[in-house]
Structure formats: structure tokens, C-alpha cells
C-alpha positions in Angstrom: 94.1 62.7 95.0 94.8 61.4 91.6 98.5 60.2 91.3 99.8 58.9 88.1 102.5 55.8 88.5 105.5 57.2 87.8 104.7 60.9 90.1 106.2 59.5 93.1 109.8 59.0 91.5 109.5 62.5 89.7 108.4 64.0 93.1 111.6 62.5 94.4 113.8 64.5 92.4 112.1 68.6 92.8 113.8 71.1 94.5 111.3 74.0 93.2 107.5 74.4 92.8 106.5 76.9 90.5 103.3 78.2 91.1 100.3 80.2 88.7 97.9 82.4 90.5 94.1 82.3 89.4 92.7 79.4 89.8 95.4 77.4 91.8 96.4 80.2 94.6 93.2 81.9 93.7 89.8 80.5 93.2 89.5 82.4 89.7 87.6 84.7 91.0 88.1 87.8 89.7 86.3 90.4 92.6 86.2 94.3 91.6 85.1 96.9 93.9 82.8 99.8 93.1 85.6 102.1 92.6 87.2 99.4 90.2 89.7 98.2 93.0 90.4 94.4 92.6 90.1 91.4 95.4 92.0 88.1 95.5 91.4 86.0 98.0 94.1 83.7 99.0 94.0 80.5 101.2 95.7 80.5 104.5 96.7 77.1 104.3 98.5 77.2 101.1 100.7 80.3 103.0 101.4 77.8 105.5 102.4 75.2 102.6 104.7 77.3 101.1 105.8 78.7 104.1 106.8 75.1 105.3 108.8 74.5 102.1 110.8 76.9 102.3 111.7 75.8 105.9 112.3 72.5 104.1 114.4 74.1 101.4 112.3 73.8 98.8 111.8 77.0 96.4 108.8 78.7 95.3 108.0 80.5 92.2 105.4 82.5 90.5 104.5 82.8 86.8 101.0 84.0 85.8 99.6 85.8 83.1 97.8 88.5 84.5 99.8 91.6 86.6 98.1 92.9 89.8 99.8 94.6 93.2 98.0 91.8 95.1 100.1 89.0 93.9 103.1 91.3 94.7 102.2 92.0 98.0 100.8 88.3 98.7 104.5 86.9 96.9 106.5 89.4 99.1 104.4 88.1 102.5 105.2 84.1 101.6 108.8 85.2 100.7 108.4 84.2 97.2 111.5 85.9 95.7 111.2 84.8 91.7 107.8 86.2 90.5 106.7 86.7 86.6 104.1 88.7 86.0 102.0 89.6 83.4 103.1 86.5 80.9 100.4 85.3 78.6 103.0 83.0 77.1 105.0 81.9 80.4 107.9 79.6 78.6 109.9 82.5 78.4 109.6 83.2 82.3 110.5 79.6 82.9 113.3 79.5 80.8 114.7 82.5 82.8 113.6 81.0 86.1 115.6 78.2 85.1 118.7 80.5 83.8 118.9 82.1 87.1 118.2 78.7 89.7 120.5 76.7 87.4 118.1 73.8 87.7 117.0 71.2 85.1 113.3 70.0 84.1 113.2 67.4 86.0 113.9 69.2 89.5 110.7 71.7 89.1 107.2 71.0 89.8 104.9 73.1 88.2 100.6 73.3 90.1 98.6 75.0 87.3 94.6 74.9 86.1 94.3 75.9 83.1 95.2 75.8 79.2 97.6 78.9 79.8 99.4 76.7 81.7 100.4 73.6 79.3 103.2 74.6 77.9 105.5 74.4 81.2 103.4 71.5 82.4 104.9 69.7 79.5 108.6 71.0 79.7 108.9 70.3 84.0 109.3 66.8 85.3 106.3 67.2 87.5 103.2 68.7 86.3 100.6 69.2 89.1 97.0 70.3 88.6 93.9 71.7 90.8 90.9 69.7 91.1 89.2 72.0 89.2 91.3 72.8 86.5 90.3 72.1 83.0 89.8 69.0 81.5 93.4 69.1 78.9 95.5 70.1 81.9 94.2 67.2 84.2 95.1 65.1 81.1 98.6 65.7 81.1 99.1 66.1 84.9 101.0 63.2 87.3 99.2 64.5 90.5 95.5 66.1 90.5 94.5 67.3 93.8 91.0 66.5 95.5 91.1 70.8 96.2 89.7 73.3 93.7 92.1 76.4 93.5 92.4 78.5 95.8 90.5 76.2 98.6 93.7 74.4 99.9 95.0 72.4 96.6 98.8 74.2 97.0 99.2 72.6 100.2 97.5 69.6 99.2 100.2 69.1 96.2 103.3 70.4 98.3 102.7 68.2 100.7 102.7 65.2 98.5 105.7 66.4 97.4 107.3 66.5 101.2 105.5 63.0 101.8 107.6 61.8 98.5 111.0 63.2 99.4 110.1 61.5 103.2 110.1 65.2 105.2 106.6 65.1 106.2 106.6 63.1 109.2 109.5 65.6 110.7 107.7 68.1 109.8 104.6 67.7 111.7 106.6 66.4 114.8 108.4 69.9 114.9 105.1 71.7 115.7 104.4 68.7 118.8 107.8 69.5 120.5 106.4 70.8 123.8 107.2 74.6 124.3 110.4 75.2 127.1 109.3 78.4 129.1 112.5 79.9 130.7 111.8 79.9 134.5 113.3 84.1 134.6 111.4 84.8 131.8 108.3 86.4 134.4 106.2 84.1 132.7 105.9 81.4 135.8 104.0 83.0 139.0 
């Protein structure tokens, strides 16, 4: 992971992740059917990410320039409640996400790939980037993760965001407490 000197301070200070779609949640792929039906595929682990920070009280976001009932129904399943669709130029969706969470710059995080992309990176106080994403984006991102899109690099970034804020290590111990089975619940023979 590249990690700029001053990310670990910003990271500090966000209470809300904003995430695009192709490329970062996606690979980029862009997989039609032969009766035109379109495929995203979606990494598991970047569900669990995003499911863990909202455990941790963290918000999620979507804005992405393209509209599809797959990133509905994939939004709905994580629980992400704020989703922009269809925004080719996606200041004007932040500037209502931030209208309606009441929260400045410098609390929101914003994982993104690709030109479409820059001109929230450069408004939030910490702009995150995929692996893979394009050589102008990386440029002007604190944290690049070692994951292309869609292979892992949402989790990789949220959780250098809980690591940051000092959650992690609670985190993983919640899933080693050992399970208490209830002697009456029949499950004991």
C-alpha cells in the first residue's frame, strides 16, 4: 500500500467513505449477456468491509456515473442508504451528500480509479485510489491500495482507515470470542 505522510492524520478525522462503482467495487468489467442483460461482479470481501463499517459507525456512500439495477440491488444488500446514480459530473451528488450528512470535507473519504473521479478526490480530505486506477488519480491520492478494483481494494482502504482511527484490533477480536451455546437450546446431546 502506498501511503502518502500526512493520510494517517486525515484518516483520523472520516466518518464517511464514499465509494464509485467500476473499477473500484467492480473490476471495470463491463459483462453483457446474449439477450443484452448486464453482469457486475462484486467482491465478497469488500461486502464484508463495508459491512464492518457500518458496525463501526462509519457511513458508506455511492456516486457513479453510469445507472444500472445491479448497483441498486448490490447498495440495498450492504445497506448503503445514499446512492447517486447516473452522474457523469458527480460534484453535484457530493455537494448534496454533504447537504444531507451535514459533514465537512475533511470528514469524507472518497476510493475512486479513474479521471471521472478527480473532482471529489480533490474537494474530500481523503482521497483513496485502486491499484489499478489511472495514472492522474494515483497522483493526487493519499492512500493507493496494493488491490486492483473490484479484487479486494475497498476492504483494503477501509481497513486502513479502521487501523488509523485504532478500531481494527477490536474488530478482529469480536469474531475470536468463543460462541456460548445455551445448554436448553437442544443443541448439547
Amino acid at each position: 500500500m502506498e501511503i502518502h505522510s500526512c493520510a494517517l492524520s486525515a484518516a483520523k478525522k472520516i466518518k464517511l467513505v464514499i465509494l464509485d462503482v467500476d473499477g473500484v467495487l467492480t473490476d471495470g468489467g463491463i459483462y453483457i449477456g446474449e439477450n443484452g442483460e448486464l453482469y457486475k461482479p462484486f467482491n465478497c470481501r469488500d461486502g464484508l468491509g463495508i459491512t464492518l463499517a457500518h458496525k463501526l459507525g462509519l457511513k458508506t456512500a455511492i456516486i457513479t456515473g453510469r445507472t444500472s439495477k445491479q448497483v441498486a440491488f448490490r447498495a440495498k444488500e450492504l445497506h448503503i442508504s445514499e446512492v447517486f446514480q447516473g452522474n457523469s459530473d458527480k460534484r453535484a451528488a457530493y455537494n448534496e451528500l454533504k447537504r444531507r450528512t451535514g459533514l465537512r470535507d475533511e470528514e469524507i473519504a472518497y476510493i475512486g480509479d479513474d479521471l471521472i473521479d478527480l473532482p471529489v478526490m480533490l474537494q474530500v480530505g481523503l482521497p483513496m485510489a485502486v491499484a489499478d486506477a489511472v495514472p492522474d488519480v494515483r497522483m493526487h491520492s493519499l492512500v493507493i491500495s496494493d488491490c486492483k478494483g473490484g479484487h479486494g481494494a475497498v476492504r483494503d482502504l477501509l481497513e486502513f482507515i479502521f487501523k488509523a482511527q485504532g478500531r481494527w484490533e477490536d474488530m478482529v477480536a469480536s469474531f475470536l470470542v468463543p460462541v456460548k451455546l445455551e445448554e436448553n437450546a437442544g443443541l448439547m446431546q
